[in-house]
N, C-alpha and C positions, 0 to 999 in steps of 0.2 A: 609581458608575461609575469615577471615577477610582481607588477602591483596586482593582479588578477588573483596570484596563490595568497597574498597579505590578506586581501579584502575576504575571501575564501575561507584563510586562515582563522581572522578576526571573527566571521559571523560565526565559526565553529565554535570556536572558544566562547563570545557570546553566548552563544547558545548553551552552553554547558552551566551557564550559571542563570539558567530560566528565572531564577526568584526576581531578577534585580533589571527585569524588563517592564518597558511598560506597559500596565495590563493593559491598556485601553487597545495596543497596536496587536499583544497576545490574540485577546478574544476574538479580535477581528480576524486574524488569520485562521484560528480555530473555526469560527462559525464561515469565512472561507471554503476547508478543506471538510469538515465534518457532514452540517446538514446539507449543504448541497453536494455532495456526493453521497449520501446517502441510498436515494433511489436510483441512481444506478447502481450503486455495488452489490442491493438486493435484489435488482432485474437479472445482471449477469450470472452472479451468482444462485439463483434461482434456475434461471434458464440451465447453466452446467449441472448444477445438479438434478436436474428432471432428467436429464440427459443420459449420463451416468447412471441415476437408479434405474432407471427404464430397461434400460441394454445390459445393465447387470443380472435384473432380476428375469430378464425373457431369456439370458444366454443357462442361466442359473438353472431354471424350470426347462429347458429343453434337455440338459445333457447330466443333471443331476436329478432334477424334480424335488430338489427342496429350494426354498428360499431363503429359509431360517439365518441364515448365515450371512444375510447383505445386511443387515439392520445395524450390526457391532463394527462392520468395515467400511463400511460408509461414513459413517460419524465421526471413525477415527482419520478417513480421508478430509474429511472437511477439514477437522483441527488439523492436520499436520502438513497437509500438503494443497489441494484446490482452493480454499477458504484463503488464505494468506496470497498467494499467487494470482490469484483477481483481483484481492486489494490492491497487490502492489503495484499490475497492470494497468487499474484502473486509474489510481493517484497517477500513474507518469503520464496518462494519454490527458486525464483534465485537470488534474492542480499542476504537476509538473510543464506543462504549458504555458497553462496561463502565468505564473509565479516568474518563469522564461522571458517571457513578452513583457510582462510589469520591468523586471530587473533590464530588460535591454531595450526598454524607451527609456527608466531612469538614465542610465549610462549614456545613449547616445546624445542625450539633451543635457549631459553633463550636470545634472541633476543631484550625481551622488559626490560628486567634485565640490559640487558647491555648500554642498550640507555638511562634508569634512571642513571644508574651509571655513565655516561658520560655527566648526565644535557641533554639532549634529550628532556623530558620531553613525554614522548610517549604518556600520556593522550592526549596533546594537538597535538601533528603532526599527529598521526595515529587514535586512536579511536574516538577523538569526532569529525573531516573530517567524519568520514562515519556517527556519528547520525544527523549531521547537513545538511550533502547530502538525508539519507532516509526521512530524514522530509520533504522538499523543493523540492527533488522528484515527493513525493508521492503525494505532491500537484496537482504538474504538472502532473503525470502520471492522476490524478482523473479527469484533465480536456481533457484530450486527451482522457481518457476512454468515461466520456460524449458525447462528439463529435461523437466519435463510436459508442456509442450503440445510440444515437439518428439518426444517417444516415444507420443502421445496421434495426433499424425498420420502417424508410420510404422506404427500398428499400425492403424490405420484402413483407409490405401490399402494396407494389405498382404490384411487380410481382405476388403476389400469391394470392392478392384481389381485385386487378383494385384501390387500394387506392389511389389517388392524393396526393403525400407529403405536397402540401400545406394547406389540407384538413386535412393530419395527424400531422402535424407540430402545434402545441402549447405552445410558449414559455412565454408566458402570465402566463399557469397554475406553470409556477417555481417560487415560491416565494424568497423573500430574506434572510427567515431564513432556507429555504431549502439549498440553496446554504452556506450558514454559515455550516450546519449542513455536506457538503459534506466536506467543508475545514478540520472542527474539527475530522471528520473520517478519512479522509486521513493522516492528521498530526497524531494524536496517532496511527494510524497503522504503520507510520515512526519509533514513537519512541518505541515502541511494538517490531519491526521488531529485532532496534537496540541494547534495551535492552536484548534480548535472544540471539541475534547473540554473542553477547560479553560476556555475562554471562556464554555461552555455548565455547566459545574459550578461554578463562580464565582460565575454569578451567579444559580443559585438559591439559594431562600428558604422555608424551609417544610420540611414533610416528607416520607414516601412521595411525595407528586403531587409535588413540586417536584423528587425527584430521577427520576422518570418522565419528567417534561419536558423537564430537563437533558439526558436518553440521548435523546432522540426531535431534540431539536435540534441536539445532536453531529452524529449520523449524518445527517442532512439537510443542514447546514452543511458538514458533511467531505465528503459526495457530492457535491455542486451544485460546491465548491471543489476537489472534484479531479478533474470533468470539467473546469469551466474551465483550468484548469491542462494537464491533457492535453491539447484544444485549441489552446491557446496558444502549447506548445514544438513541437505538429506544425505550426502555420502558420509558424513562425518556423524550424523545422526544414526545411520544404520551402520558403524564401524563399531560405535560405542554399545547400542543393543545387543554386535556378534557376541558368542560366546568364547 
């Protein structure tokens, strides 16, 4: 156990000093976690938000008969709450796996045993490349989510309510600690992601099953961890708005 929080400990710290890794092991982890997840994060996220505007704007028009009013609250949903929470979901179910699986074939092939023993330094070439990639990802991935679900629901109320996007289009209602607040989600759902994935490939043992296991507990670890988390900064997020 204890060498498990050392190696844990190291790629954190690692990590924290991004400049003085090698970019070649960076980029790779980046182009990893970035463009390929890419088109999913804009499928899901597209998909919930059709979803959402759809059922907004028919419950909207049934019992109010205006609509004016989804265009400013939807946007601000993206930023602050859906947009971020399907990144995060989406990194644990496919980089947090796979990232799982890499770290616990390393390990049971004794693999990172050996690269210490050779001055490697494995905290810093292999494990903190990938928390430093799902960080800076997840960023990027939150703004590319953005983008989606805000063109996901002007094309919605455009076809299925005669909504003029420019009419639903509100970029006004995004304040600037909303957008802080997408950053900060996005980034600890990074390190969320990264902390389970490696926690969970660390410490298996064994072979094919043991690195089955490892990806099966990442993702459950990273999800349960980044609802609580989402959770947390919206009640604290809506604490600091009360009056």
């Amino acid at each position: 156990m204890s060498a498990r929080v050392a190696s844990l400990g190291g790629a954190s710290r690692a990590a924290l000093t991004w400049w003085r890794l090698p970019p070649g092991a960076l980029l790779q982890r980046l182009d990893e976690v970035v463009p390929r997840s890419v088109p999913l994060v804009i499928v899901t996220v597209a998909a919930v938000g059709c979803a959402l505007a759809d059922q907004a704007a028919r419950q909207a028009l049934r019992l109010l008969g205006d609509q004016s009013f989804i265009g400013p609250e939807y946007i601000v949903l993206g930023v602050e709450e859906f947009g971020p929470l399907v990144v995060a979901l989406t990194l644990s179910l496919r980089v947090g796996a796979g990232f799982a699986a890499e770290i616990a074939t390393l390990q049971s092939e004794s693999t990172l045993d050996a690269m210490a023993l050779f001055g490697q330094e494995p905290a810093r070439r292999v494990l903190a490349p990938m928390g430093v990639a799902l960080v800076l990802g997840a960023v990027a991935l939150g703004l590319v989510g953005f983008v989606a679900w805000e063109l996901a629901g002007m094309a919605t109320l455009l076809l299925r309510s005669e909504v003029s996007p420019f009419t639903f289009f509100h970029p006004e209602a995004v304040r600037g600690a909303g957008v802080v607040l997408m950053i900060l989600k996005c980034a600890a759902a990074g390190a969320i992601v990264f902390a389970a994935a490696t926690h969970a490939g660390l410490a298996a043992r064994g072979g094919a099953v043991a690195v089955g296991e490892a990806a099966t507990k990442a993702v459950v670890g990273a999800v349960l961890g980044c609802l609580i988390m989402s959770a947390a900064l919206d009640m604290l997020w809506f604490l600091a708005r009360s009056p």
